[in-house]
C-alpha beads as a LAMMPS data file, in Angstrom:
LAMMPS data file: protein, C-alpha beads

145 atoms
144 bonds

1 atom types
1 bond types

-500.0 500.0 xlo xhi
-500.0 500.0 ylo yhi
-500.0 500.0 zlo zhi

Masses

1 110.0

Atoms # bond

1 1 1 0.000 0.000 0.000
2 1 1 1.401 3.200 -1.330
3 1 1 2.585 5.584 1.665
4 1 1 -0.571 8.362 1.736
5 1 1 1.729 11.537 2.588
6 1 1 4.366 10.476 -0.402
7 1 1 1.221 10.499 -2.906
8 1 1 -0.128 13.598 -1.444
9 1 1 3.059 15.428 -1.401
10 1 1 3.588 14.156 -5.322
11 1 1 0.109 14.834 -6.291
12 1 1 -0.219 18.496 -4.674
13 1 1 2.958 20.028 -4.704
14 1 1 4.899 17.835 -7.859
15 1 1 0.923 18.192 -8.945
16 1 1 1.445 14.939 -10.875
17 1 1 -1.798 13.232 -12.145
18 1 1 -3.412 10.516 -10.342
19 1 1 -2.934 8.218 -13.582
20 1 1 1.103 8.690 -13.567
21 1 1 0.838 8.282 -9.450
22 1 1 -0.782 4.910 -9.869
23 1 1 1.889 4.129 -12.599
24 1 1 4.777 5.140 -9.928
25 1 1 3.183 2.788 -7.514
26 1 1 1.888 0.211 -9.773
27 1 1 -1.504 0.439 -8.161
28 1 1 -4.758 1.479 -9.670
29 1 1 -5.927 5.063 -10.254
30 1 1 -9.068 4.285 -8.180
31 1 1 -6.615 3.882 -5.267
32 1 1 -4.698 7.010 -5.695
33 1 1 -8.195 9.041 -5.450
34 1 1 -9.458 7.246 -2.224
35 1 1 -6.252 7.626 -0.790
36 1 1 -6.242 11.319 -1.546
37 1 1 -9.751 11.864 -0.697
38 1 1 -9.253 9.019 3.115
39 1 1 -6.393 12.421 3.810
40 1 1 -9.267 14.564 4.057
41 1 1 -8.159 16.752 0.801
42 1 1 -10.202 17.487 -2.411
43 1 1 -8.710 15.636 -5.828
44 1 1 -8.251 18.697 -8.668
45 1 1 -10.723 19.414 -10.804
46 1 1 -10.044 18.725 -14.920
47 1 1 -9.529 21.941 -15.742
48 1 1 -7.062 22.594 -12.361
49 1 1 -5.434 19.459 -13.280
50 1 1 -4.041 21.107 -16.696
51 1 1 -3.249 24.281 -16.232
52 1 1 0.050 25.731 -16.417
53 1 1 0.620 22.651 -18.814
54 1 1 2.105 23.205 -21.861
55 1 1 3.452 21.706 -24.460
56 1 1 4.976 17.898 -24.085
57 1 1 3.517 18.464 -20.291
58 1 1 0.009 19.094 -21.002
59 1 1 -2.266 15.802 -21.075
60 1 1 -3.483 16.718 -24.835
61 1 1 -0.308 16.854 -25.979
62 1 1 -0.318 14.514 -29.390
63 1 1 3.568 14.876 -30.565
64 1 1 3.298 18.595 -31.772
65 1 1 1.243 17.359 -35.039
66 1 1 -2.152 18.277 -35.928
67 1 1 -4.350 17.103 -39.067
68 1 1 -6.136 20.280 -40.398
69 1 1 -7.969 19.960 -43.814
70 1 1 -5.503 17.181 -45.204
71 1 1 -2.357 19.284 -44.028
72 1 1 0.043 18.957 -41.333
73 1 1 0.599 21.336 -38.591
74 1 1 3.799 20.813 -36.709
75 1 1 4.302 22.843 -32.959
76 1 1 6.872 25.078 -33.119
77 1 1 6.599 28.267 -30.315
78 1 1 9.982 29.804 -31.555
79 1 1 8.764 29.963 -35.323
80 1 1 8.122 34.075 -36.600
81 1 1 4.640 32.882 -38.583
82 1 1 3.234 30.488 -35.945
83 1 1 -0.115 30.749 -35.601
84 1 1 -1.872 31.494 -32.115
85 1 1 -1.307 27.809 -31.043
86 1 1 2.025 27.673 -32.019
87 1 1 1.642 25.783 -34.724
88 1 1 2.869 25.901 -38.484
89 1 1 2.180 24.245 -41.683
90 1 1 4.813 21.768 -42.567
91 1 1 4.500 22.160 -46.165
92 1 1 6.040 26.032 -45.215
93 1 1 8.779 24.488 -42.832
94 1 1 10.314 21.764 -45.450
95 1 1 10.204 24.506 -47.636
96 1 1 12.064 27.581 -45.367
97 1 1 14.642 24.218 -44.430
98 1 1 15.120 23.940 -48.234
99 1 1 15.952 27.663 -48.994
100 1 1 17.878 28.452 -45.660
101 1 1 15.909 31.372 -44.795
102 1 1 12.136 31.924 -42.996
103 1 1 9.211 32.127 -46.058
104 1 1 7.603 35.574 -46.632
105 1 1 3.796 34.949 -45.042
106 1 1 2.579 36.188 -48.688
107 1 1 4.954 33.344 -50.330
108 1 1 2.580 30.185 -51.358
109 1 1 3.665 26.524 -50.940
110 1 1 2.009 24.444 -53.554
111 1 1 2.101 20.698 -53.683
112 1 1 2.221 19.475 -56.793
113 1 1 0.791 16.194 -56.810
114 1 1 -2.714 17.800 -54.426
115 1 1 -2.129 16.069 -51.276
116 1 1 -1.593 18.180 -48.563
117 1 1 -0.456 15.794 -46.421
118 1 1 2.631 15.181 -49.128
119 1 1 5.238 16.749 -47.589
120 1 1 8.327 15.699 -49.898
121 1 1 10.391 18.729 -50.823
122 1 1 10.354 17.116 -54.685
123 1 1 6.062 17.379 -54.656
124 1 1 6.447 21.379 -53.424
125 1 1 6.575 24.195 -55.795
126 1 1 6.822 27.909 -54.234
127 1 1 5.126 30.740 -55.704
128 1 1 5.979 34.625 -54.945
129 1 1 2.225 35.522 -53.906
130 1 1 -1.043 33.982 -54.395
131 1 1 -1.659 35.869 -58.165
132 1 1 1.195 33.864 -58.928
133 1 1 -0.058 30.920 -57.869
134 1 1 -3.428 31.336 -59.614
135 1 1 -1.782 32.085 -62.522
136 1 1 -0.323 28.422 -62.359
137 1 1 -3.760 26.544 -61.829
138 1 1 -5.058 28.502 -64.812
139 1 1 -2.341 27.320 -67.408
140 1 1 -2.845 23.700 -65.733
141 1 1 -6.781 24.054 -66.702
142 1 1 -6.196 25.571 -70.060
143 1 1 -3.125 22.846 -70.762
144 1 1 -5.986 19.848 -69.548
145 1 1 -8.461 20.936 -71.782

Bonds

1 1 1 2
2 1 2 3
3 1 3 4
4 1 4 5
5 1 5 6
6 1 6 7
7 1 7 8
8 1 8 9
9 1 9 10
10 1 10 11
11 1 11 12
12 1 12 13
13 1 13 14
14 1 14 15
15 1 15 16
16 1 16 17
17 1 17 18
18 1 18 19
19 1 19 20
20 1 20 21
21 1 21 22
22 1 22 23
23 1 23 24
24 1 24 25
25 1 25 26
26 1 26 27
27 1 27 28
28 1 28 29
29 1 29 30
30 1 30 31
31 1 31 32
32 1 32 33
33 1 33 34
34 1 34 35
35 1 35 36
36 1 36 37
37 1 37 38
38 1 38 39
39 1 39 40
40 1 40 41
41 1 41 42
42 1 42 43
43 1 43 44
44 1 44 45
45 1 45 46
46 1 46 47
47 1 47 48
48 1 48 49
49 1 49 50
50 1 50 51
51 1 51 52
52 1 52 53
53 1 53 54
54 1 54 55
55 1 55 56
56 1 56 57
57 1 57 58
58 1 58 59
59 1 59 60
60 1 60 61
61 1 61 62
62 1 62 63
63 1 63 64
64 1 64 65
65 1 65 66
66 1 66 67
67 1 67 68
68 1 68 69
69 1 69 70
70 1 70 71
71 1 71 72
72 1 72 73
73 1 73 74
74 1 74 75
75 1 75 76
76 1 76 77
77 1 77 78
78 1 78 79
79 1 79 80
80 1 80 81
81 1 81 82
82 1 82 83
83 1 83 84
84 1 84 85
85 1 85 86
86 1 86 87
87 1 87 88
88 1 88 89
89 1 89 90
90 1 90 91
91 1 91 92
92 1 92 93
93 1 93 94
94 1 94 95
95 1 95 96
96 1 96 97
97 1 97 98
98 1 98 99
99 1 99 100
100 1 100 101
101 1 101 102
102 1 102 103
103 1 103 104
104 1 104 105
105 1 105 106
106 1 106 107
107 1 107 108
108 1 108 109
109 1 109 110
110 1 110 111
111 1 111 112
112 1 112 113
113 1 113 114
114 1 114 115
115 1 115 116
116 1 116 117
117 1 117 118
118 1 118 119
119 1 119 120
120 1 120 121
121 1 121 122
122 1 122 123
123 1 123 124
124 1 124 125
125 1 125 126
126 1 126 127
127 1 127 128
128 1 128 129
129 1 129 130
130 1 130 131
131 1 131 132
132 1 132 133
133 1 133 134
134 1 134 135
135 1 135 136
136 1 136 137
137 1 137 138
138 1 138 139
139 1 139 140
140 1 140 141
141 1 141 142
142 1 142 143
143 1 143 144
144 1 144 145
C-alpha cells in the first residue's frame, strides 16, 4: 500500500496526475483518489489538473502534429509565422529548411501532386504571392483541356 503523505506530497505540490501516481506505484488510479480523498483533501478538478501545462507536459499533448484539412501542422513556439497555437504548416517548414531562410507569409507553398499531407520537398513548388499561384492553376486548366 502506497505511503498516503508520499502520494499527497507528489500529487499536490509535484501536482502529478493521479494516472502517472498509480503508474509510480503500480496500483490502480481508483486507489490514488481514495487515498487522496481518506487524507481529508479534495482531488483537482479537470480543468485545475491542466493548467500551467504546456506543451509535451500538457495531457493533450499529441507529438506537436495536428491534421487540419488534409495538411500537417507541426508545434513550433519559436517559429516568426506560428499561428496562435504555435503551430505551423509543414509544407512552409520543409520549404524555409530547403531555402535556408524563414518564407515571406505572402509566399505560397504548392504541392504538386494535391495532397496536402505530401510533404516531400520534390512534390512542393513555391510561388511569390497567391496571383502567382493562380496564374499556375489557370495554365494547368487551359493545358488539360
Amino acid at each position: 500500500m502506497p505511503n498516503k503523505e508520499e502520494i499527497c506530497k507528489l500529487y499536490f505540490r509535484d501536482r502529478l496526475s493521479t494516472t502517472k501516481l498509480a503508474k509510480q506505484f503500480r496500483c490502480s488510479s481508483r486507489t490514488i483518489k481514495l487515498l487522496i480523498e481518506r487524507s481529508g483533501f479534495k482531488l483537482r478538478s479537470l480543468s485545475e489538473a491542466g493548467k500551467g501545462k504546456l506543451g509535451k507536459e500538457s495531457s493533450h499533448w499529441k507529438g506537436g502534429k495536428r491534421h487540419l484539412r488534409g495538411y500537417v501542422l507541426i508545434c513550433d513556439n519559436s517559429h516568426p509565422f506560428r499561428d496562435c497555437d504555435n503551430y505551423v504548416p509543414e509544407h512552409r517548414l520543409v520549404m524555409e529548411k530547403h531555402l535556408g531562410r524563414f518564407l515571406n507569409p505572402k509566399e505560397i507553398v504548392h504541392h504538386k501532386n494535391n495532397k496536402p499531407s505530401d510533404n516531400d520537398i520534390k512534390n512542393l513548388v513555391l510561388f511569390k504571392n497567391q496571383a502567382e499561384h493562380w496564374r499556375y492553376h489557370r495554365k494547368e486548366v487551359n493545358n488539360a483541356k
